[in-house]
TIBABA-96833 format. One line per field, with one value per atom (N, C-alpha, C, O): chain; residue in one letter; y, z, x; atom name. Coordinates in nm, 3 decimals, m for minus. Atoms other than C-alpha are relative to their C-alpha. Last residue first. Example, Ala and Ser with C-alpha at 12.3 -4.5 7.8 and 13.67 -1.06 7.14 Angstrom:
chain: (A,A,A,A,A,A,A,A)
resn: (s,s,s,s,a,a,a,a)
north: (m0.119,m0.106,0.109,0.220,m0.119,m0.450,0.120,0.118)
up: (m0.006,0.714,0.073,0.090,0.000,0.780,0.000,0.066)
east: (m0.082,1.367,m0.077,m0.026,0.089,1.230,0.090,0.194)
name: (N,CA,C,O,N,CA,C,O)
END
This chain:
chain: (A,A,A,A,A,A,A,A,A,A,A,A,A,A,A,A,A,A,A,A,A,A,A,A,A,A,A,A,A,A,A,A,A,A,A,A,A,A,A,A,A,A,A,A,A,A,A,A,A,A,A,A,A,A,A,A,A,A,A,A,A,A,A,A,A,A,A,A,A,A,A,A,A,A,A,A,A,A,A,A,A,A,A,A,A,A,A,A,A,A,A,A,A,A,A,A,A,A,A,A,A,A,A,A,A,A,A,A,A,A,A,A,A,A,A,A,A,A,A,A,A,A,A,A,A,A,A,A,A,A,A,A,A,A,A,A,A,A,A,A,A,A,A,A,A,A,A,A,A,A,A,A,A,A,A,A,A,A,A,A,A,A,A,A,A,A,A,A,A,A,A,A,A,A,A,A,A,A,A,A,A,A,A,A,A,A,A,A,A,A,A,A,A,A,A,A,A,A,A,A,A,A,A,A,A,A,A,A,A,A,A,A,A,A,A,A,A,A,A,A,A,A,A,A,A,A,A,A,A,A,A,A,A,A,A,A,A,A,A,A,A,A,A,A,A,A,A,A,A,A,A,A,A,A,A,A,A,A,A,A,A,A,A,A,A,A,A,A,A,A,A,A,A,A,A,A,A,A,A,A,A,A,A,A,A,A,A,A,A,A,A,A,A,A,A,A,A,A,A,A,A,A,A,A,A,A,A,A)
resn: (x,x,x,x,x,x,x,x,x,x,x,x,x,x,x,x,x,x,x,x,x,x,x,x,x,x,x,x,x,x,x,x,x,x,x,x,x,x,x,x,x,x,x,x,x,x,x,x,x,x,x,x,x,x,x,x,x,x,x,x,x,x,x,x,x,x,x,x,x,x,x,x,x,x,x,x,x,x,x,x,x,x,x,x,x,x,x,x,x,x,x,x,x,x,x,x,x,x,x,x,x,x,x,x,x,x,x,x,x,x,x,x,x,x,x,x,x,x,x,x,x,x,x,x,x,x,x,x,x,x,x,x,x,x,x,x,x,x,x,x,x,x,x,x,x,x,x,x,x,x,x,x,x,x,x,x,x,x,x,x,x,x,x,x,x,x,x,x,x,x,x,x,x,x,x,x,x,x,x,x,x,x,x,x,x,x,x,x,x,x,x,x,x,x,x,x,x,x,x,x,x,x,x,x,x,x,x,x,x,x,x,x,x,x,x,x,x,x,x,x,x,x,x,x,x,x,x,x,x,x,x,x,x,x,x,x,x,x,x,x,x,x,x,x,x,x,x,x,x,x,x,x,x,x,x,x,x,x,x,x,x,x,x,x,x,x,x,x,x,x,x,x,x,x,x,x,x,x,x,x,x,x,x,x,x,x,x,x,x,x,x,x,x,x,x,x,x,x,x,x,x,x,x,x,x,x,x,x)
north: (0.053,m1.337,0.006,m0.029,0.081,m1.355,m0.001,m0.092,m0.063,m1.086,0.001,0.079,m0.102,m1.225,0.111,0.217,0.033,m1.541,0.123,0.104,0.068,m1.421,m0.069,m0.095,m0.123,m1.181,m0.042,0.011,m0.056,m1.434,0.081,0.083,0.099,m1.668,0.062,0.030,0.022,m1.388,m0.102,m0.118,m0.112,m1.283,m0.041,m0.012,0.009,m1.674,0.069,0.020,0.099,m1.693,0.019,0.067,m0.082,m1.341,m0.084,m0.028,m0.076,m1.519,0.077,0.150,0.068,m1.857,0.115,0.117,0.064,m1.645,m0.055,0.017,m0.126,m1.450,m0.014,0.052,m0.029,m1.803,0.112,0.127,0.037,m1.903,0.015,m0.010,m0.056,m1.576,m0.109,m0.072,m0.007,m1.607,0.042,0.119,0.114,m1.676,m0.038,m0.156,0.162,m1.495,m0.099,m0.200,0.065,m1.236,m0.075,m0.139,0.090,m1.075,m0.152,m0.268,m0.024,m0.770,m0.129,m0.114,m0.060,m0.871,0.017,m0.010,0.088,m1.136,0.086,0.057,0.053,m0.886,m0.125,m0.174,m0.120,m0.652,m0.082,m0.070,m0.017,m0.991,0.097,0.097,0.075,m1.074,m0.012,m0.063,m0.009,m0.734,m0.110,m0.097,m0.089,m0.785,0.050,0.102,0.032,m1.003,0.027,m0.044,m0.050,m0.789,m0.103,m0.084,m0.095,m1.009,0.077,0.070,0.032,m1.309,0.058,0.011,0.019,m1.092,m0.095,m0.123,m0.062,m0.921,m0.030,0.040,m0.037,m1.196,0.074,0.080,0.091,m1.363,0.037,m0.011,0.030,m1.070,m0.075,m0.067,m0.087,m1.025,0.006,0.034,0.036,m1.379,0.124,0.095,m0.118,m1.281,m0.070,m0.147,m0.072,m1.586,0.115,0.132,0.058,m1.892,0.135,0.130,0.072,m1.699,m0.051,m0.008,m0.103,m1.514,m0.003,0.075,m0.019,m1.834,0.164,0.203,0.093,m1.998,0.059,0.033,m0.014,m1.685,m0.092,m0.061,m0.162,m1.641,m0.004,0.031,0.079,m2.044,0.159,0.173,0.121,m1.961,m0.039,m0.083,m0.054,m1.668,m0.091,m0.100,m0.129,m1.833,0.065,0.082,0.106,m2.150,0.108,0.170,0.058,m1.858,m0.083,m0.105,m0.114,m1.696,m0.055,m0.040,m0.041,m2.000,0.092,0.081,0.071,m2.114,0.029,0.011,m0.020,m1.803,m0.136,m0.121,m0.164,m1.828,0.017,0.044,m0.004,m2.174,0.123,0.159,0.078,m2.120,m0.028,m0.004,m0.059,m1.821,m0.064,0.011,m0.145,m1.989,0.037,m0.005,0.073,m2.312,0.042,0.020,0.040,m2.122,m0.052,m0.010,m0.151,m1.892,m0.019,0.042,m0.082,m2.257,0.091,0.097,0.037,m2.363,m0.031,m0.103,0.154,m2.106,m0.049,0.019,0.035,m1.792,m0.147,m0.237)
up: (m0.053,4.728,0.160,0.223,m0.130,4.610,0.003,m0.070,m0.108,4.370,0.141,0.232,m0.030,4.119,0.083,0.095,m0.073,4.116,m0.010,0.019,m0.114,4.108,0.056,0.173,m0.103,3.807,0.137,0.185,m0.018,3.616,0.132,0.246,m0.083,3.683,0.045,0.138,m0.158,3.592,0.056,0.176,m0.031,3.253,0.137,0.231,m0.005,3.147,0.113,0.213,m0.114,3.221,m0.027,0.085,m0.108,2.991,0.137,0.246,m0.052,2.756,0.074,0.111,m0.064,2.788,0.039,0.154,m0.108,2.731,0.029,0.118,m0.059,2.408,0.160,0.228,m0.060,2.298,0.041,0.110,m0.100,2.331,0.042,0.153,m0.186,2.212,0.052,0.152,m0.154,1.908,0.113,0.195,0.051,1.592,0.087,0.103,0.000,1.751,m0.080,m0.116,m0.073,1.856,0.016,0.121,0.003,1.595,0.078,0.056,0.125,1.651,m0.067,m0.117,m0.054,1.995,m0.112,m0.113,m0.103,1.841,0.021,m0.031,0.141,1.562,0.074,0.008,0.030,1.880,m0.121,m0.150,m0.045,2.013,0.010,0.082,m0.001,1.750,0.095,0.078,0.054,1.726,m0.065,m0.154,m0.067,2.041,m0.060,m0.001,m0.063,1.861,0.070,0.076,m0.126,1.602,0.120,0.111,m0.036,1.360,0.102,0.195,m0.059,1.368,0.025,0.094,m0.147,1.432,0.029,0.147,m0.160,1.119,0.146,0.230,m0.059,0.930,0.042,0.103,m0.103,1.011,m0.020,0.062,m0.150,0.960,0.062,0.182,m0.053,0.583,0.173,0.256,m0.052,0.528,0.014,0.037,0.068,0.594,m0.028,0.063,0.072,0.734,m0.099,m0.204,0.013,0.818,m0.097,m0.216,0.088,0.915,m0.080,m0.191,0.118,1.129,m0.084,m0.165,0.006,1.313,m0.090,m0.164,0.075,1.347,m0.082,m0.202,0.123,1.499,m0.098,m0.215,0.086,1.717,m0.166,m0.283,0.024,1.810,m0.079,m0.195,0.048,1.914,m0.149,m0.264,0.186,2.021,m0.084,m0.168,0.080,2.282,m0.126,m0.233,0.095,2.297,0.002,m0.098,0.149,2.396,m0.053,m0.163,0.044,2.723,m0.194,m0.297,0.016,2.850,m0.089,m0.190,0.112,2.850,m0.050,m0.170,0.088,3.024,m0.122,m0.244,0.097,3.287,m0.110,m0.181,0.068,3.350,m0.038,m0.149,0.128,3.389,m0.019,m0.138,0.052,3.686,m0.153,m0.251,0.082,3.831,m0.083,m0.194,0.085,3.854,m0.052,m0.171,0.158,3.983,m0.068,m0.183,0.098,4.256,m0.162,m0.265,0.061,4.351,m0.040,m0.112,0.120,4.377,m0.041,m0.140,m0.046,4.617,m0.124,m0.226,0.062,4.499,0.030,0.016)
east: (m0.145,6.429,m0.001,0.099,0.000,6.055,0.124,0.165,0.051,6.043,m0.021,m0.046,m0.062,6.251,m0.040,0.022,m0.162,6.150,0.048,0.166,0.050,5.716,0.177,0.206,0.097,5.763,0.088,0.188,m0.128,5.986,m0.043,0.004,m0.057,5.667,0.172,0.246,0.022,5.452,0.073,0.047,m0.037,5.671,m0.096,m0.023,m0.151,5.643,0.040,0.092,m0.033,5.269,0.115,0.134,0.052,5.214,0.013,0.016,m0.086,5.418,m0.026,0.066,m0.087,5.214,0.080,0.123,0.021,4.890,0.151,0.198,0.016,5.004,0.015,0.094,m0.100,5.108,m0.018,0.082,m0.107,4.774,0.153,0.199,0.008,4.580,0.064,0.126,m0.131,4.770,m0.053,m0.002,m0.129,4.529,0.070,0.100,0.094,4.220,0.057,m0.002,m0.010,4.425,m0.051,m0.060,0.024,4.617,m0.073,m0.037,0.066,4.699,m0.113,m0.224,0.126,4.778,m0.101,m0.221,0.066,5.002,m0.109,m0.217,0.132,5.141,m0.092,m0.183,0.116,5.254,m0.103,m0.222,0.119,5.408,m0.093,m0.193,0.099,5.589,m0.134,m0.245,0.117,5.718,m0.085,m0.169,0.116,5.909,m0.090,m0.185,0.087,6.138,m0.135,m0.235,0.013,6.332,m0.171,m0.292,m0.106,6.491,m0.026,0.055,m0.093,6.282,0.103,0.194,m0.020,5.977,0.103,0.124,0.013,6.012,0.011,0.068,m0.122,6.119,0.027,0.133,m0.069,5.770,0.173,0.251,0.005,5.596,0.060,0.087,m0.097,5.798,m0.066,0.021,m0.123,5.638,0.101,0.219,m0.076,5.295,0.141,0.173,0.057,5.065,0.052,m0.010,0.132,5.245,m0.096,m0.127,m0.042,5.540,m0.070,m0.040,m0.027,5.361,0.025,m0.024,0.100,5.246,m0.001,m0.092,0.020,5.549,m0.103,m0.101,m0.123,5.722,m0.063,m0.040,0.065,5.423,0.093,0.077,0.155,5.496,0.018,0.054,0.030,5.853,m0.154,m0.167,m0.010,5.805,m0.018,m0.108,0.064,5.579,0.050,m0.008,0.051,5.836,m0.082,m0.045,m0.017,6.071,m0.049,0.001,m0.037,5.902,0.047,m0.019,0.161,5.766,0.019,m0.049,0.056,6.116,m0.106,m0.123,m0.081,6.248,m0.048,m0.050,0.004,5.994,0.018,m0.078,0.180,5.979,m0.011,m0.052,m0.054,6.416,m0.160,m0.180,m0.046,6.279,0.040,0.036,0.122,6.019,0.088,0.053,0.155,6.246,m0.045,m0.068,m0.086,6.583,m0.106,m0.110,m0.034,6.334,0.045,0.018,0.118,6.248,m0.037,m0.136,0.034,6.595,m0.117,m0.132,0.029,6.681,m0.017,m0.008,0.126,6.860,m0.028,0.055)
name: (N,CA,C,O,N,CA,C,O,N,CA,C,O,N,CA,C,O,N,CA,C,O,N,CA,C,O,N,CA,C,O,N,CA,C,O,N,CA,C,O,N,CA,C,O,N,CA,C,O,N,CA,C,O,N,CA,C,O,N,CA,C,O,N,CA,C,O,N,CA,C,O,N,CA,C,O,N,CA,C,O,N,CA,C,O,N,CA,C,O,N,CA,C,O,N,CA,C,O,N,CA,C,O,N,CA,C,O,N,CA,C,O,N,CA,C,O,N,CA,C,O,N,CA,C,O,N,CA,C,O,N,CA,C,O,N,CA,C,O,N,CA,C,O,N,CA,C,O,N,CA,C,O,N,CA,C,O,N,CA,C,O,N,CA,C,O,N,CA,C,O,N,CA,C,O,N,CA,C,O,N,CA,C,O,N,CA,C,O,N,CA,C,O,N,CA,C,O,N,CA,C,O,N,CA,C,O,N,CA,C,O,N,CA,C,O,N,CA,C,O,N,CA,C,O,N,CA,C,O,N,CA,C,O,N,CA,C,O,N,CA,C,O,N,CA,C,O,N,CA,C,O,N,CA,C,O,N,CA,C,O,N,CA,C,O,N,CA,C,O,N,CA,C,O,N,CA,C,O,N,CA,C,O,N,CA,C,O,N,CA,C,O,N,CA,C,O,N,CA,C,O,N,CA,C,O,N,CA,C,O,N,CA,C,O,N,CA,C,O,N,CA,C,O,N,CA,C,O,N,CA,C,O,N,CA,C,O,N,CA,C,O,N,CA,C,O)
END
């Protein structure tokens, strides 16, 4: 793996968790069994994101840039 595959791929993975990150902040904020919903199972921060999308369309956005930058190092080898 070059170390522009290693870039996309660690921008990926960060992109990826300051999104929960934020969703996590932001559930929290509003419900507090949403926000220990999505700190126990992750993936339903971003069903209460969609749900939600005029609170979280930017982290919606970064994790949709995360998952294309993983996309883009793991496709390019």
């Amino acid at each position: 793996m070059s170390s522009v595959h290693a870039f996309f791929m660690f921008s990926g993975v960060v992109a990826l968790i300051i999104s929960w990150l934020v969703l996590l902040i932001y559930s929290s904020n509003e419900d507090f069994a949403w926000g220990l919903c999505t700190l126990l199972l992750p993936p339903l921060s971003y069903i209460y994101g969609l749900f939600r999308w005029n609170k979280a369309r930017e982290p919606i956005l970064i994790a949709v840039a995360g998952w294309v930058m993983i996309w883009i190092a793991a496709a390019a080898k």
